[in-house]
C-alpha positions as CSV (number, residue, x, y, z in Angstrom):
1,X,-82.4,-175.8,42.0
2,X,-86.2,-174.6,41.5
3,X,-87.8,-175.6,38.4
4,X,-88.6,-173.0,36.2
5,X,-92.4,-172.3,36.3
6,X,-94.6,-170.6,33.4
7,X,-95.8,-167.5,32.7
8,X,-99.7,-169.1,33.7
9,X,-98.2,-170.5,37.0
10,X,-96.4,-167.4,38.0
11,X,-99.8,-165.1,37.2
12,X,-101.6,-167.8,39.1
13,X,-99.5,-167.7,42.3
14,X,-98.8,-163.9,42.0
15,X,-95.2,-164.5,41.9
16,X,-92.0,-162.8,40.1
17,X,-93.7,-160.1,37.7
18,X,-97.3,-160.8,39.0
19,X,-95.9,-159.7,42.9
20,X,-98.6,-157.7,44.9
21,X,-96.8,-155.3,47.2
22,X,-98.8,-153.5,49.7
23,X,-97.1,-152.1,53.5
24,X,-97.7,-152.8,56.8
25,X,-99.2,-150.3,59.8
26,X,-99.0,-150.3,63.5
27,X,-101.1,-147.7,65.4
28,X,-101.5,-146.7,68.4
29,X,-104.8,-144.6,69.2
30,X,-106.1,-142.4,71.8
31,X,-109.9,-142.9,71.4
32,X,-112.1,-142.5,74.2
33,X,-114.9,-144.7,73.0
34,X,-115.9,-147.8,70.2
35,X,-117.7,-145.0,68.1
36,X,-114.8,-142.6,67.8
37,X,-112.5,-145.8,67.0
38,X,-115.4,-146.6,64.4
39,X,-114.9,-143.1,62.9
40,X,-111.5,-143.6,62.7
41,X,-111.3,-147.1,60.9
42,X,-114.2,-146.3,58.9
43,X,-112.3,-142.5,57.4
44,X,-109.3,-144.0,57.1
45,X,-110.9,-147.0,55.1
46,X,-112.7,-144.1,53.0
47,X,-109.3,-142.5,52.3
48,X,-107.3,-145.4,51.6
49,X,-110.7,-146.8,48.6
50,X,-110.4,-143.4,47.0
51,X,-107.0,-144.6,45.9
52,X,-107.9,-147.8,44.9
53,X,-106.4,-149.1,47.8
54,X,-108.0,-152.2,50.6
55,X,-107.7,-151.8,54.2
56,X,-107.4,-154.7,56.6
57,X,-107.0,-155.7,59.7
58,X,-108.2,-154.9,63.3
59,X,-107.3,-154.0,67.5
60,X,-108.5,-151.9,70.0
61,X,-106.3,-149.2,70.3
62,X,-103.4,-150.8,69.1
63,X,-104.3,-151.5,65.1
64,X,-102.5,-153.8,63.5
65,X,-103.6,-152.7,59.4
66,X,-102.4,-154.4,56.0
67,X,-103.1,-152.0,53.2
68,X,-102.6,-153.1,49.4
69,X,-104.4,-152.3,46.0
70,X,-108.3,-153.1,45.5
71,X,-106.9,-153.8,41.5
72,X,-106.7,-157.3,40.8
73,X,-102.6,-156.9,40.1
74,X,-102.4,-154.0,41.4
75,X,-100.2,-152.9,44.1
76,X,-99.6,-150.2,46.2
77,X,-97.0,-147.4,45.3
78,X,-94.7,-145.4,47.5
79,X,-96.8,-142.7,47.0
80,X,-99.8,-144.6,48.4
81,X,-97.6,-145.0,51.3
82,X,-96.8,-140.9,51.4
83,X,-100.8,-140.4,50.9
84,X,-102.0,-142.7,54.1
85,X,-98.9,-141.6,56.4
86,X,-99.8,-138.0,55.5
87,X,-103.0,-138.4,56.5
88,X,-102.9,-140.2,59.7
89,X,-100.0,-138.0,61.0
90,X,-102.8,-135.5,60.3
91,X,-104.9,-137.0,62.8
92,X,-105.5,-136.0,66.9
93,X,-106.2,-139.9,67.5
94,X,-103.0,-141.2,66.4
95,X,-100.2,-141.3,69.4
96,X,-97.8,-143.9,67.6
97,X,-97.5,-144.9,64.2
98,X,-95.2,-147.6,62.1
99,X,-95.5,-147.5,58.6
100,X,-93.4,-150.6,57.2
101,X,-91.6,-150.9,53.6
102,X,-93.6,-152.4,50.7
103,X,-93.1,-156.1,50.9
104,X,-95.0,-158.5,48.6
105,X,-98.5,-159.1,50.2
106,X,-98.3,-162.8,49.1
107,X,-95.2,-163.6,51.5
108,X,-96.6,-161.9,54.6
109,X,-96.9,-164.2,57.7
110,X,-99.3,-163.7,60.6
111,X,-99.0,-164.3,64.6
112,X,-102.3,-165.1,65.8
């Protein structure tokens, strides 16, 4: 049985109340060359800070992208979610995209 943990601990570790939930994003992109991929990256990055919101990540033209809140407990909302998928649907560079579910940012694991 875990021990229980205090309310400094959990802040600390970003656990419980203090979660930070951000989504996922696969890509797929039709660019023709590194600048228009720039473009891309660099307007979508744009979007995503006007609502307080980090991008990262990387690829060629499949873009592997992790997008949660730029606020320090701040997490991304389903409506962030709406916002960026609205946007990139809106796109001509965009063949496939996969928008995952919010999942607490903290618990993510990564495949090199």
């Amino acid at each position: 049985m875990p021990s229980q943990r205090s309310k400094r601990l959990r802040k600390k570790l970003y656990l419980d109340e203090f979660a930070v939930f951000g989504f996922v994003i696969s890509l797929k992109l039709n660019t023709e060359s590194d600048e228009e991929l720039d473009v891309f990256i660099e307007s979508l990055a744009d979007f995503a800070e006007s609502r307080h919101l980090l991008v990262g990540g990387g690829g060629m033209s499949n873009i592997e992208l992790v997008i949660g809140s730029a606020l320090r407990y701040g997490s991304a909302t389903e409506q962030d979610r709406k916002s960026i998928k609205e946007w990139i649907e809106e796109r001509n560079e965009v063949e496939l995209l996969e928008l995952g579910p919010l999942v607490d940012l903290h618990q993510l694991e990564f495949v090199d």
